[in-house]
C-alpha positions in Angstrom: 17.9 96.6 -83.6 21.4 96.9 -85.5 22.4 94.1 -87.6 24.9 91.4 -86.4 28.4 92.4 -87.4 29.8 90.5 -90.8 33.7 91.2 -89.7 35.2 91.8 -86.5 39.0 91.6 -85.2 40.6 88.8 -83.0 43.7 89.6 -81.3 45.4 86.4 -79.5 47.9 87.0 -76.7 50.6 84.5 -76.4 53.5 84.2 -74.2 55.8 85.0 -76.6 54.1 86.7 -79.8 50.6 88.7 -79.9 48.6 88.3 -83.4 45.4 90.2 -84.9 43.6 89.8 -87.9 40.2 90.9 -89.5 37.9 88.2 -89.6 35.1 87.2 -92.4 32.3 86.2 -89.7 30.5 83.9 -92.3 33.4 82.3 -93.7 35.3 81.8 -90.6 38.6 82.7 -92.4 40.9 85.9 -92.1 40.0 88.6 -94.6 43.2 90.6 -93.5 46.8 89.7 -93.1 47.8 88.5 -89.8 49.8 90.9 -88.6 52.2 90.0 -85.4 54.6 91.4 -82.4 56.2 89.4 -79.6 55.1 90.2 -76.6 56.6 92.8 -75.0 58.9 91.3 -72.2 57.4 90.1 -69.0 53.6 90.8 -70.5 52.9 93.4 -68.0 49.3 95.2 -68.4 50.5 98.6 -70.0 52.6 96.8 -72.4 50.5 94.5 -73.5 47.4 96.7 -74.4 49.9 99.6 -76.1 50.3 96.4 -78.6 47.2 96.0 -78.8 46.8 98.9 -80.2 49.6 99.1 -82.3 48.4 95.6 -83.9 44.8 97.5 -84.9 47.0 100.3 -86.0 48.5 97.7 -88.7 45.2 96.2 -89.6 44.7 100.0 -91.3 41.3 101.9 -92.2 39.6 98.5 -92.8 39.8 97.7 -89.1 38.3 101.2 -88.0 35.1 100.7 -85.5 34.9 97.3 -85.8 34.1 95.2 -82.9 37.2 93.0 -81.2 38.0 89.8 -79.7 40.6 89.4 -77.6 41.8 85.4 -76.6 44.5 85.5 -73.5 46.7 82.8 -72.1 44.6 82.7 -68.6 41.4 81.5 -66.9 38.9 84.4 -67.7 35.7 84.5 -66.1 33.5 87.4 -66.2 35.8 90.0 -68.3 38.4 89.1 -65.5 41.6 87.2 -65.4 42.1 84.5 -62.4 45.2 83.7 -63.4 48.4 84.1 -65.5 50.3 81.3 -67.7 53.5 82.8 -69.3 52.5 86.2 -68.8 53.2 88.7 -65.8 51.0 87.9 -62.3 49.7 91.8 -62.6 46.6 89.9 -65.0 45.8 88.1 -61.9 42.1 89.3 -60.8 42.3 92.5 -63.2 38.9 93.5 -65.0 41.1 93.0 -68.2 38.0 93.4 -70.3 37.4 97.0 -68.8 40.8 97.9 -69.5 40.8 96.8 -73.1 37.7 98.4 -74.0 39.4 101.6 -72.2 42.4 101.4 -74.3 40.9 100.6 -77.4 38.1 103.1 -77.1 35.6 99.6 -78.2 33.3 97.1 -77.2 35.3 94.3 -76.4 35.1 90.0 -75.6 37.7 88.7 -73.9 38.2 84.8 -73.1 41.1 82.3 -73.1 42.9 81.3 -75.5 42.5 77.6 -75.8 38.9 78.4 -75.4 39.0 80.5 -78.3 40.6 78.0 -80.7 37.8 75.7 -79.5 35.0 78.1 -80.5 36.7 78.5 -83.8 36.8 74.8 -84.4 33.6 74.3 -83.3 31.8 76.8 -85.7 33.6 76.8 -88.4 36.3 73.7 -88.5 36.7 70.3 -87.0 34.8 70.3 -84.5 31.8 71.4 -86.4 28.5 68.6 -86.3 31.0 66.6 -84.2 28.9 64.7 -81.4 30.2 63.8 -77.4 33.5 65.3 -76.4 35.8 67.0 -78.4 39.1 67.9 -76.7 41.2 70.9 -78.5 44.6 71.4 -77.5 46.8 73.9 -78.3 50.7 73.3 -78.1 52.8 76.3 -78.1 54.5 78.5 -75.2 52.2 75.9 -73.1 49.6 73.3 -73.3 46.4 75.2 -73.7 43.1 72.8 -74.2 39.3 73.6 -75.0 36.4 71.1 -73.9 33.9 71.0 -76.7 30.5 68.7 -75.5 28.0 68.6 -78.1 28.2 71.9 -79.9 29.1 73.5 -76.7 32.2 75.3 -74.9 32.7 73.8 -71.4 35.2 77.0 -70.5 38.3 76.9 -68.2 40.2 73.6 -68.6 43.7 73.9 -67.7 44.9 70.4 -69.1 48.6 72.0 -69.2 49.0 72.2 -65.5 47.9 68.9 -64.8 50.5 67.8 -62.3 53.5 65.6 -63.7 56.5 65.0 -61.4 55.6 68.1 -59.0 54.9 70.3 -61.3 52.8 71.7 -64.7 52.9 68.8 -67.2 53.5 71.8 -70.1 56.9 71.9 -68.2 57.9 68.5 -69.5 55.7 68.1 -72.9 55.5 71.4 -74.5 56.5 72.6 -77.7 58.9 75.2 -75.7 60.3 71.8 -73.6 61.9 70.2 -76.8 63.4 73.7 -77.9 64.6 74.3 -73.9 66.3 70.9 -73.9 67.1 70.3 -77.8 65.2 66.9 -77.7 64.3 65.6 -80.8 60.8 65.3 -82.5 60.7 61.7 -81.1 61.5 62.2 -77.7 58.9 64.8 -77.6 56.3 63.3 -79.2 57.1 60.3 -76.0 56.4 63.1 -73.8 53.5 64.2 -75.8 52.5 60.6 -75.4 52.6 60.8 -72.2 50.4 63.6 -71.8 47.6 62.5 -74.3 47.6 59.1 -72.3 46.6 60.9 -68.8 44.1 62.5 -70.8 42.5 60.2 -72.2 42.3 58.2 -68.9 40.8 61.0 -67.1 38.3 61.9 -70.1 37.5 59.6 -73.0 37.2 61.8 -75.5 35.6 60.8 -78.7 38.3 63.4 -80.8 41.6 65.3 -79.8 42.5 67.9 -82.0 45.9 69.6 -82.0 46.6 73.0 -82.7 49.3 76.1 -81.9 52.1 77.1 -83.0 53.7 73.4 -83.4 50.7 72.2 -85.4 52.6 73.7 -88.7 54.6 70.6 -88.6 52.2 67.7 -87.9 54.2 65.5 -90.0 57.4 65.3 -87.5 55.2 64.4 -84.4 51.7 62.7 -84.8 52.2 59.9 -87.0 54.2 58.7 -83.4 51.0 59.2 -81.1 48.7 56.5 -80.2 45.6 57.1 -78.7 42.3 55.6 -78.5 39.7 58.6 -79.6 40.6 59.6 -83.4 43.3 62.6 -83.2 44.3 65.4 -86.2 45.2 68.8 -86.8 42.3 71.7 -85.7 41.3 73.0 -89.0 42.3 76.3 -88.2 46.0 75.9 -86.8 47.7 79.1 -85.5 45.1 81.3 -86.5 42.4 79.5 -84.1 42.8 82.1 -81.6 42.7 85.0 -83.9 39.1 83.5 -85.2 37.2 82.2 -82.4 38.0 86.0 -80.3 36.5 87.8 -83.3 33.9 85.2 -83.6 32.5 86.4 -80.3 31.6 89.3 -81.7 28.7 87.2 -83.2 27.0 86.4 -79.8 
């Protein structure tokens, strides 16, 4: 029997940048820089896992033969992605796990990114003890969210393409919205509002926790949401994806 690992690396793959880091397994923290590249342009397979490898290649010696995580912005069941947010529609049914281990010469866990922040929070950050349903969501390219129910991952929620006007509510509320249409920080967070009240409706759940890349600046947008269940910043910000893919290296 070999001994559970103590570090592994996450990689998170987001619309517009892909991160990695080497990841304390007891600590739930980085150990590493995080290093970053934007995704390559249109997020085609071959692209995407040649950064892959360049991002390990950055990590240096201390990243050799450990095992990786990799979080993706899709619905991943299986070690395949159903689906493609903000990336190219080539992921659609590929065996992406497959072709990451292939590439990377490693065992590898795949899941999706909002998923991943959710695991995470739940081992090592807000979530942690928390009892009933905890809803994660990331803001960033999209609206990513993570259904946590008692200490466990309910996977595959796609609360960003929850219809709103004909189309993918991330459209009109995400972080990439008020940058698209230069609305302020209180406009947005009135869209925001919008979104967390449809939410809640549909859910009731007894915490919301925010994370991505907007959840640097919590001060410009939450004091201006109201909602019902208590709502804060996930402990673990941008790096939530990064952690909860390496963290499945403890399964």
């Amino acid at each position: 029997m070999t001994n559970a690992p103590t570090h592994a690396i996450g990689i998170d793959i987001g619309g517009t940048g892909m991160k990695a880091g080497i990841v304390d397994l007891q600590a739930g923290t980085l150990s590493s820089e995080r290093v970053r590249i934007p995704t390559p342009e249109g997020a085609e397979p071959p692209a995407v896992l040649q950064t892959a490898k360049e991002l390990i290649e950055m990590l240096g010696d201390d990243a050799k033969d450990l095992p990786i995580g990799v979080c993706f912005p899709a619905i991943v069941k299986g070690g395949r992605t159903l689906s493609a947010a903000n990336v190219s529609h080539e992921w659609i049914g590929l065996e992406a796990e497959n072709l990451f281990a292939d590439a990377l010469g490693r065992d590898i866990h795949f899941v999706n990114d909002a998923d991943a922040g959710g695991l995470a929070e739940l081992r090592f950050g807000a979530a942690k003890g928390q009892e009933g349903l905890t809803i994660l969501t990331t803001l960033g390219t999209g609206i990513g969210s993570a259904f946590l129910f008692d200490g466990q991952l309910v996977p595959n929620t796609e609360l960003g393409h929850l219809q709103w006007k004909g189309d993918s509510i991330e459209r009109y509320a995400a972080p990439t919205a008020r940058e698209r249409e230069d609305l302020s920080w209180k406009k947005w967070a009135g869209r925001l509002q919008k979104f967390y009240d449809h939410v809640e409706f549909l859910f009731s759940p007894d915490l919301i926790l925010v994370g991505g890349g907007v959840s640097k600046n919590p001060e410009k947008f939450l004091p201006m949401l109201e909602t019902r269940a208590p709502i804060r910043i996930a402990e673990h910000r941008n790096n939530a994806g990064i952690i909860g893919a390496a963290s499945l290296a403890m399964a």
